[in-house]
Structures are given as structure tokens and as C-alpha cells.
C-alpha positions, 0 to 999 in steps of 0.5 A: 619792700613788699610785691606792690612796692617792688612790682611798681619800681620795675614798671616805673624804671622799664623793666617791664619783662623782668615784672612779668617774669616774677608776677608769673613766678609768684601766681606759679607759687600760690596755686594753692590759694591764687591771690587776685592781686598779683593776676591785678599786677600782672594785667597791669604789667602786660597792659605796659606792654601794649599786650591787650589779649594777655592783659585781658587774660590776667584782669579776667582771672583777678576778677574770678577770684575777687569780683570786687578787684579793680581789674574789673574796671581796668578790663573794661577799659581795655575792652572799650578801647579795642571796641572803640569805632569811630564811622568817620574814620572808616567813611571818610 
């Protein structure tokens, strides 16, 4: 079973911390040569938890490495949905 396959059974199934523990693990290992994919997997396992800033951190690093990951467009999702102001809500 590969880091994807295996990243997405603990995050279906709940597992939530025990994701994070590995994916850190694993971006602890490669500090010679960081892969984009794990911080991507990471950001995704700490946007499970409803833990914006560590998520934003993670997406943050993933797009250092590779502009083009997908962590780009995940990042900005999570920017807009922190940003989001609705005027009615606050003057009723």
C-alpha cells in the first residue's frame, strides 16, 4: 500500500491523528529532498481537523516546493472561507 492509499484509509476511517503523526514523520525523514505531496497530505489531514492555521502552514510549504501542487487552490479555499464577511450577519 502506498503513502497515498494508505494516508487516505486513516483519514477515511477517522484516524485523523494517528495521519498526522506519520505524514510528520515521513516530512521529518526526507529533509534532504522534501516532497510537496506529503505537506499536500498533511494540509489535508489538519484541514480534517478543523485546524485552519497548521493547515494553511502545511498547503504554504507544499506550494514552496511545487507552485503548481494542488495545495495552492486548497489554501486559497481555506483563505476564503476564513475571509468570508457577510455585512447582514454583523448588521442585522
Amino acid at each position: 500500500m502506498g503513502v497515498d492509499a494508505e494516508i487516505k484509509s486513516l483519514l477515511d476511517t477517522g484516524k485523523v491523528e494517528e495521519a498526522i503523526t506519520f505524514l510528520t514523520r515521513m516530512v521529518h525523514q526526507n529533509t534532504a529532498s522534501p516532497d510537496d505531496k506529503l505537506f499536500y497530505l498533511l494540509g489535508n489531514a489538519y484541514r480534517k481537523q478543523c485546524n485552519w492555521q497548521q493547515a494553511i502552514n502545511a498547503y504554504s510549504e507544499a506550494c514552496y516546493l511545487n507552485p503548481e501542487s494542488p495545495a495552492a487552490e486548497a489554501k486559497e479555499m481555506i483563505l476564503d472561507i476564513l475571509n468570508f464577511y457577510h455585512k447582514d450577519l454583523y448588521n442585522p
